[in-house]
KOLLO-713333 format. One line per field, with one value per residue: chain; y negated, x, z negated of N, C-alpha, C in turn; residue number from 1. Coordinates in pm, whole numbers. Layout:
REM residues N
chain <- (A / ...)
n.Y <- (Y / ...)
n.X <- (X / ...)
n.Z <- (Z / ...)
ca.Y <- (Y / ...)
ca.X <- (X / ...)
ca.Z <- (Z / ...)
c.Y <- (Y / ...)
c.X <- (X / ...)
c.Z <- (Z / ...)
n <- (NUM / ...)
***
This chain:
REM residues 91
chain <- (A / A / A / A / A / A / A / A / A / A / A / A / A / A / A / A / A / A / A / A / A / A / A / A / A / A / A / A / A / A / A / A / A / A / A / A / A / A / A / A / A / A / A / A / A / A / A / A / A / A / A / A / A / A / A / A / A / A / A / A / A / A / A / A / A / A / A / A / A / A / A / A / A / A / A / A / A / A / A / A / A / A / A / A / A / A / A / A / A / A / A)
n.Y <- (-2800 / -2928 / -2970 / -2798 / -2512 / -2507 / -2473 / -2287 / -2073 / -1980 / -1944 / -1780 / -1540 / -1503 / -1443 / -1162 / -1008 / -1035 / -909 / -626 / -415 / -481 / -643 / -604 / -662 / -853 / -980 / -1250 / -1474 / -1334 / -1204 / -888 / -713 / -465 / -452 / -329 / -422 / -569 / -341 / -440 / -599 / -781 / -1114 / -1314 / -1598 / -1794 / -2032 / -2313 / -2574 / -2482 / -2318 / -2018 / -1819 / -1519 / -1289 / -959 / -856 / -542 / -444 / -285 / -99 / -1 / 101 / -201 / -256 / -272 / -356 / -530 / -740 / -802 / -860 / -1139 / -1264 / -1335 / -1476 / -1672 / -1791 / -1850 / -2036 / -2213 / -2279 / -2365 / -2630 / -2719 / -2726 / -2533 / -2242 / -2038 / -1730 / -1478 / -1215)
n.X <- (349 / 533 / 384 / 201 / -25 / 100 / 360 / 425 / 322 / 464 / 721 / 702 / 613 / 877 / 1023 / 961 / 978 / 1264 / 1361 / 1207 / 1253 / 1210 / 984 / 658 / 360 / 69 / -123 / -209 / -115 / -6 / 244 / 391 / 648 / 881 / 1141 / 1516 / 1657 / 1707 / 1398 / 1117 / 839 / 650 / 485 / 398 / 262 / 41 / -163 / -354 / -246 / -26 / 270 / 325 / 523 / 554 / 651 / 706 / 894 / 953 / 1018 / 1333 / 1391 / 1125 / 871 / 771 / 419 / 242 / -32 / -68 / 73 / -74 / -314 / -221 / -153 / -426 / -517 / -350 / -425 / -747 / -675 / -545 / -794 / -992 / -837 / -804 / -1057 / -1112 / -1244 / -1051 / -879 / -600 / -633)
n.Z <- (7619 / 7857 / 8215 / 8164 / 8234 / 8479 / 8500 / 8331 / 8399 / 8648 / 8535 / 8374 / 8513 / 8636 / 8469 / 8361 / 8618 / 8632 / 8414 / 8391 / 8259 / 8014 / 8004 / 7997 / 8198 / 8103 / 8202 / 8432 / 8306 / 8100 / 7879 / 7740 / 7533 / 7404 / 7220 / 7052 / 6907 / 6641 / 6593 / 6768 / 6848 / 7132 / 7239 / 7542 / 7607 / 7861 / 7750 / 7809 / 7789 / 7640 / 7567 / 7465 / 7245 / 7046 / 6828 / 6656 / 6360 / 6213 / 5899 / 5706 / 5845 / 5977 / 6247 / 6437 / 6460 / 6743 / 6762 / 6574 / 6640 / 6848 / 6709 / 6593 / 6827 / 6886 / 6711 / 6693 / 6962 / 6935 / 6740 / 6895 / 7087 / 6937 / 6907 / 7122 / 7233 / 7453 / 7603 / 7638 / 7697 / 7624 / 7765)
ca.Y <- (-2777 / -3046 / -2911 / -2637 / -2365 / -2491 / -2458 / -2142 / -1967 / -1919 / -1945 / -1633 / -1449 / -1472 / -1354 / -1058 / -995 / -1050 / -792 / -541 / -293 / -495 / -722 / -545 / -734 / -800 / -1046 / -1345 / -1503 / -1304 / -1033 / -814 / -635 / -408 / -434 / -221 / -492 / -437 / -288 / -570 / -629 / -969 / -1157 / -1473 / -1643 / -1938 / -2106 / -2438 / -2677 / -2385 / -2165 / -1927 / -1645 / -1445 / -1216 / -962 / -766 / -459 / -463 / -159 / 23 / 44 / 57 / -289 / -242 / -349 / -353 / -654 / -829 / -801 / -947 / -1277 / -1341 / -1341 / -1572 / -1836 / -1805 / -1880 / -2157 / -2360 / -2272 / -2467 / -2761 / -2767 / -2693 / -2429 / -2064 / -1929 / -1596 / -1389 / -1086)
ca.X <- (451 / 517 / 303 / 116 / -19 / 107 / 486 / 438 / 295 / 564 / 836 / 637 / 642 / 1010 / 1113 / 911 / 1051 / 1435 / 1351 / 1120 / 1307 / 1172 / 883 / 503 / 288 / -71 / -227 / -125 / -107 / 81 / 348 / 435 / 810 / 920 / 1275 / 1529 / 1788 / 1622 / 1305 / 1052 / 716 / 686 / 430 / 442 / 175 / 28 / -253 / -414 / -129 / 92 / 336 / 349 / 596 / 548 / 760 / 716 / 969 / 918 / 1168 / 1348 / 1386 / 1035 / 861 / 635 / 276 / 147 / -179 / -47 / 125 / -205 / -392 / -163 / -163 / -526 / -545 / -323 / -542 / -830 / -658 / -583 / -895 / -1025 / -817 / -837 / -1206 / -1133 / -1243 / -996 / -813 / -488 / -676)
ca.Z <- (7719 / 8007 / 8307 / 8123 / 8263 / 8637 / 8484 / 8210 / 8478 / 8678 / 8429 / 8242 / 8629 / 8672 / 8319 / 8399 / 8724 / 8586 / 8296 / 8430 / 8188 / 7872 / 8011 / 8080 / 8217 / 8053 / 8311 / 8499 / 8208 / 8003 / 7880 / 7579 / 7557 / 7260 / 7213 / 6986 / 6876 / 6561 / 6617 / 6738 / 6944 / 7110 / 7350 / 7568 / 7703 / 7866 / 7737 / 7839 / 7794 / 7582 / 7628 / 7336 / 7194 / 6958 / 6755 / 6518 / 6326 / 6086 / 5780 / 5660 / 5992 / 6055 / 6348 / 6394 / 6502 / 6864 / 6734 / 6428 / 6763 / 6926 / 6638 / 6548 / 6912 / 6874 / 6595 / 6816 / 7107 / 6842 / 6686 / 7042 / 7130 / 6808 / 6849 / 7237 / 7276 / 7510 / 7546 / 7731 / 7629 / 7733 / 7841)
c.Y <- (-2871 / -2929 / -2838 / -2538 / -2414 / -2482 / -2343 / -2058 / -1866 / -1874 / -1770 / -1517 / -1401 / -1422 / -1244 / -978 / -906 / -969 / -724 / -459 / -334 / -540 / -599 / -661 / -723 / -857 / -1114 / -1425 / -1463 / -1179 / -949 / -718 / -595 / -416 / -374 / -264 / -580 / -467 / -380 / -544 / -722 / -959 / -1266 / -1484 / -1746 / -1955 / -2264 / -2533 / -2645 / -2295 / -2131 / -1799 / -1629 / -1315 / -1142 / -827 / -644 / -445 / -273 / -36 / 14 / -9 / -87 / -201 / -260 / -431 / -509 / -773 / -875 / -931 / -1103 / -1332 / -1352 / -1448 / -1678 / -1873 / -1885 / -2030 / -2272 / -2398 / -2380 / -2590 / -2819 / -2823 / -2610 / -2285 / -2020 / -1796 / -1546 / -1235 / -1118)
c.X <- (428 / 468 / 200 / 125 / 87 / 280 / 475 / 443 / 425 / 722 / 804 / 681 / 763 / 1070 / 1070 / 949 / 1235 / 1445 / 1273 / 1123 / 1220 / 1020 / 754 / 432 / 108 / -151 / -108 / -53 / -24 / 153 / 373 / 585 / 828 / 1058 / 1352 / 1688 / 1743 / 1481 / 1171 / 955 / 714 / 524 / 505 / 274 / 137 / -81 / -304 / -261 / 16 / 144 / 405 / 427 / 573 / 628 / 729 / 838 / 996 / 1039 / 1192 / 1363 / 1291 / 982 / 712 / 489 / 242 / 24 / -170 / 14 / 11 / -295 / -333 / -179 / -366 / -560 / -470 / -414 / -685 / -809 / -652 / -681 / -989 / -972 / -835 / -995 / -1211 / -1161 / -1181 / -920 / -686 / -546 / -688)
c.Z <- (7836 / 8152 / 8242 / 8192 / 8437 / 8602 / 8413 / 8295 / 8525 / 8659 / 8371 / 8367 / 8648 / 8521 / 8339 / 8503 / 8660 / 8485 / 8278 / 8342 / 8040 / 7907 / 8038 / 8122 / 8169 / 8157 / 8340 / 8413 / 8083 / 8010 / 7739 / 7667 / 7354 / 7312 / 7083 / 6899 / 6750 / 6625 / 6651 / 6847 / 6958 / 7217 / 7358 / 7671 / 7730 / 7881 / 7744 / 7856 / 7668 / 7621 / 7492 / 7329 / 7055 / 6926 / 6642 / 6494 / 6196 / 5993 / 5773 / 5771 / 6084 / 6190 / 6363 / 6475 / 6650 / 6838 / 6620 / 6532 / 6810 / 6823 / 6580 / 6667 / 6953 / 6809 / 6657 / 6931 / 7045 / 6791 / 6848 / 7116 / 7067 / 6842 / 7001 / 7288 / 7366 / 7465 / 7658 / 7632 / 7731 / 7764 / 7973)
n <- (1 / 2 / 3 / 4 / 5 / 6 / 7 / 8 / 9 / 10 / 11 / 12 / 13 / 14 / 15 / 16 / 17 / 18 / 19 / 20 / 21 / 22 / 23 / 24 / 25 / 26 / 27 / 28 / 29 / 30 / 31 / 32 / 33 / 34 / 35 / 36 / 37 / 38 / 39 / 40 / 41 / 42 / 43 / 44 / 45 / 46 / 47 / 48 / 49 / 50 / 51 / 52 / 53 / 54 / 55 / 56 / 57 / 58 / 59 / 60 / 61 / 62 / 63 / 64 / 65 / 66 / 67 / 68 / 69 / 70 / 71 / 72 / 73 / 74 / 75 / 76 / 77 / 78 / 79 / 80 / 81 / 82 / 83 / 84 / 85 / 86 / 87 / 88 / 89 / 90 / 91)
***
């Protein structure tokens, strides 16, 4: 992402803001929102010189996971971490 974190940041702040109703906030850094247009868990966050969303959506009605949101955005954080050399995290 052009700037990185010094543009995600506050890009990530004001979506949060402007959709209080969907957005939570996890840190400075990041957000999670369930929404019901079908049934979906998301993040967004900004890491090193990314700004990541994530999306997941359960088939068949069901309801997705948090916890399966939680863990893919884990496994990105992991991977940029790998190719960056950083250890940063969205906690």
């Amino acid at each position: 992402m052009h700037g990185g974190e010094k543009a995600c940041i506050p890009s990530l702040q004001s979506e949060i803001e402007e959709h209080s109703d969907i957005y939570k906030r996890l840190s400075e850094r990041a957000s999670s929102y369930v929404r019901h247009d079908p049934e979906q868990n998301g993040m967004r966050f900004c890491l090193g010189n990314f700004s990541v969303s994530l999306n997941d959506t359960a088939i068949n009605g069901a309801a997705p996971d948090p916890v399966i949101t939680r863990h893919f955005a884990d496994v990105i954080v992991r991977r940029i971490n790998a190719h960056a050399g950083g250890h940063t995290s969205v906690r």
